[in-house]
N, C-alpha and C positions, 0 to 999 in steps of 0.2 A: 263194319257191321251195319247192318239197316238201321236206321232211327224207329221205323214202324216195329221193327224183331224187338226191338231192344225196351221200349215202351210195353211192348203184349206179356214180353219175359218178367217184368218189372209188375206191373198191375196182376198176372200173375202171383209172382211171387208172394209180392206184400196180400193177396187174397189168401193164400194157402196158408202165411204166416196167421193171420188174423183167425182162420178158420179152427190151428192149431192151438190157440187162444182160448177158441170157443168152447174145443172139444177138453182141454183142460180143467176149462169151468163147468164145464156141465159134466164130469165125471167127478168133482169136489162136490156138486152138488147133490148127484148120483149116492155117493158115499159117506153122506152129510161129514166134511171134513170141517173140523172144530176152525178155521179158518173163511171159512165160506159164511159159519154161522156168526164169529164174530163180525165181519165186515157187515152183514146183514145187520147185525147188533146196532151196531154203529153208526148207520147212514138212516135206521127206525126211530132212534132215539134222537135224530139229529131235526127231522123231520117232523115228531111227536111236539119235540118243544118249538115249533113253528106254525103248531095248530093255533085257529081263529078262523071263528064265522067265512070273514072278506077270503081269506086264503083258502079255503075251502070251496068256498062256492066258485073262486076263478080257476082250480085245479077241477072241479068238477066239469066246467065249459070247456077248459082243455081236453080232460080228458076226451069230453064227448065227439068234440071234433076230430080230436086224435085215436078214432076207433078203427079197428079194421073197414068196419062196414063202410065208416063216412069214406076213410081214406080210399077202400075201392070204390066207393060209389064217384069220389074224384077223380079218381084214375079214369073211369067208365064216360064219364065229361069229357076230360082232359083227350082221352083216344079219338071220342066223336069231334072234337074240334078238329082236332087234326087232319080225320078222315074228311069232311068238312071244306079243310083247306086243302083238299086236293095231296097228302099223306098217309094211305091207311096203312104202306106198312111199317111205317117209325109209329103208330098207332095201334096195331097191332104187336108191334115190341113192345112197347110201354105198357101194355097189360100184360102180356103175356110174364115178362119179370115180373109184377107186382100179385099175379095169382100162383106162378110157378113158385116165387120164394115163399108164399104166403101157407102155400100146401109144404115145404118143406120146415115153414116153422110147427106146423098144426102134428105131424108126423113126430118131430122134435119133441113138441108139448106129450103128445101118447105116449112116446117109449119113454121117457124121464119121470114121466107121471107126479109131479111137484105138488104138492098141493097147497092152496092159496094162502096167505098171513088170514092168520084170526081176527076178527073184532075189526072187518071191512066201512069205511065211511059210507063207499059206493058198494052196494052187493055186487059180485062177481061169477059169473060161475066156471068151471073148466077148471084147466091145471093152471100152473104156475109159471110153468121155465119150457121155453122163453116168452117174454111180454108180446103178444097179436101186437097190440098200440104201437109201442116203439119199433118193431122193426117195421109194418106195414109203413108207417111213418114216416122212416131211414130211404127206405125205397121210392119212396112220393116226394121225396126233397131232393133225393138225388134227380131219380126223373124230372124234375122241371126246372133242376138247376142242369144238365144237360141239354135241354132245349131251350131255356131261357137264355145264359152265357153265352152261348155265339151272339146272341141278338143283340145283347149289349159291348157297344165300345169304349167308353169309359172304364178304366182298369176300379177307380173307386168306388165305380156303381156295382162292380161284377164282385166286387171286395163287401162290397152292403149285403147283396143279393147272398153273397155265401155265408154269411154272418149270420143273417137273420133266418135262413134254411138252418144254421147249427144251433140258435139259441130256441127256436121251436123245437127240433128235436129233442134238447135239454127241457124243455117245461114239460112235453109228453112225458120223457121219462121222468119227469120227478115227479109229475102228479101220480102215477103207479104206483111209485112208493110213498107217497105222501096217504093218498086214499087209502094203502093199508089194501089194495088191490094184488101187488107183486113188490117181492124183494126186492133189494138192489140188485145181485147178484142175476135177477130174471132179467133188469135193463142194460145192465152192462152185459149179459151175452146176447140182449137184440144188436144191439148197437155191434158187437163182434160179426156177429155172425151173417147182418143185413151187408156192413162192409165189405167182407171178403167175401160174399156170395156175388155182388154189384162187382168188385174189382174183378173176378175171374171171367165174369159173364158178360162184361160191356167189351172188350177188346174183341169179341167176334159177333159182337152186334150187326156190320159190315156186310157179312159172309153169311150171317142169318136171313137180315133182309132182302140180299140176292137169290139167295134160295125163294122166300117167299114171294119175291115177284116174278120167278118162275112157275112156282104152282098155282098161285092165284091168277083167273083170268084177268086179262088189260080190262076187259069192261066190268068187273065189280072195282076193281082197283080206282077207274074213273067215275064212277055211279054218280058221283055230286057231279062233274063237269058235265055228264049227260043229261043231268034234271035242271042245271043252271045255264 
C-alpha cells in the first residue's frame, strides 16, 4: 500500500469520525438533551466559582484576540507574508480554509439557532453553537503550526511549538465559557468540528494548490519578484 494512500485514508477517516462527533453534539443540543444541559451545568458552575476581577479582565484580552475578526485579520497578514516571500498559493490556501470553514461554522450557527447563556460578562451577539472564537482559532494554530513545523529541527522545539498552539486554543475556549458568552457544549463542538473539517481538507492541499497555479497567471503569482 502507498504510505501517501494510506496517511490521506487515515486523516480522512479520523476527520469523518470527528465530524460524526460533531453532528452528535449538535443534534443533543438541537434537542436540548437533559445530558447536554447537565455537562453545560457543570463546566458554568465550575467556571462561576473562578470568577475575580484579574481573571476576568485576562479572559477578556483572550477573548479579544481570539475573535473571528482579529484571527482573520491574522490569517489576511499571515497570507500577505507569504505572498511577500514569493508563495501566494500556500497563501492563498491558508485563507481560503480559514474563510471556507468560517462560513461553514456561521451556516452551522443559522440552522441550530442556540441562543446565548444569560447574564454575559462580555455582551455577545448572534447564536450560540458553534463558538466563531474557538474554531476560527483551531484553524489559525493549525495553520501556522503547518508552516511553522517544517521550519523547526529540533524535535523539542516542534514539541513546545505544539503545546503552546494547544494550550491557547484551551484559554480561547475557556474564556467563552468563562465570560458567560457560549456553553461548553458550543467549545467542545468548535474544537470537533474545526478538527475534522482541517483533517479532511489538508490531505488534498497538494492537488489544490496545483490546480491553482494553473489558473492563476505566473505574473500575479510573481508580483513581489517583479517589484523587488
Amino acid at each position: 500500500m502507498n504510505p501517501l494512500n494510506s496517511k490521506v485514508k487515515t486523516f480522512v477517516a479520523s476527520g469523518l469520525f470527528l465530524l460524526l462527533l460533531f453532528a452528535g453534539l449538535a443534534w443533543g443540543v438541537a434537542d436540548h438533551a437533559p445530558w447536554v444541559r447537565g455537562f453545560d451545568r457543570a463546566v458554568s458552575g465550575f467556571f462561576a466559582s473562578a470568577e475575580s476581577p484579574l481573571n476576568t479582565g485576562i479572559f477578556k484580552l483572550v477573548g479579544t484576540l481570539g475573535s473571528p475578526a482579529t484571527v482573520i485579520g491574522l490569517t489576511a497578514v499571515l497570507c500577505l507574508f507569504l505572498w511577500i516571500k514569493r508563495d501566494l498559493i500556500t497563501a492563498l490556501w491558508a485563507f481560503g480554509i480559514q474563510l471556507f470553514g468560517s462560513a461553514i461554522a456561521e451556516i452551522i450557527k443559522q440552522l441550530v439557532a442556540r441562543a446565548r447563556p444569560l447574564h454575559q460578562l462580555v455582551p455577545d451577539t448572534g447564536y450560540s453553537f458553534p463558538s466563531g472564537h474557538t474554531f476560527c482559532t483551531v484553524l489559525f494554530v493549525f495553520t501556522l503550526l503547518m508552516l511553522g513545523l517544517p521550519l523547526l529541527h529540533d524535535q523539542e522545539t516542534k514539541l513546545v511549538a505544539v503545546l503552546a498552539g494547544m494550550i491557547w486554543i484551551g484559554l480561547v475556549a475557556a474564556s467563552r465559557v468563562y465570560l458567560r458568552d457560549h456553553f461548553a457544549t458550543d467549545v467542545v463542538a468548535s474544537v470537533l468540528l474545526a478538527t475534522g473539517y482541517w483533517l479532511i481538507i489538508t490531505p488534498f492541499a497538494a492537488a489544490v494548490q496545483d490546480a491553482l497555479r494553473r489558473w492563476i497567471p505566473e505574473r500575479i503569482q510573481t508580483l513581489w519578484t517583479h517589484k523587488n
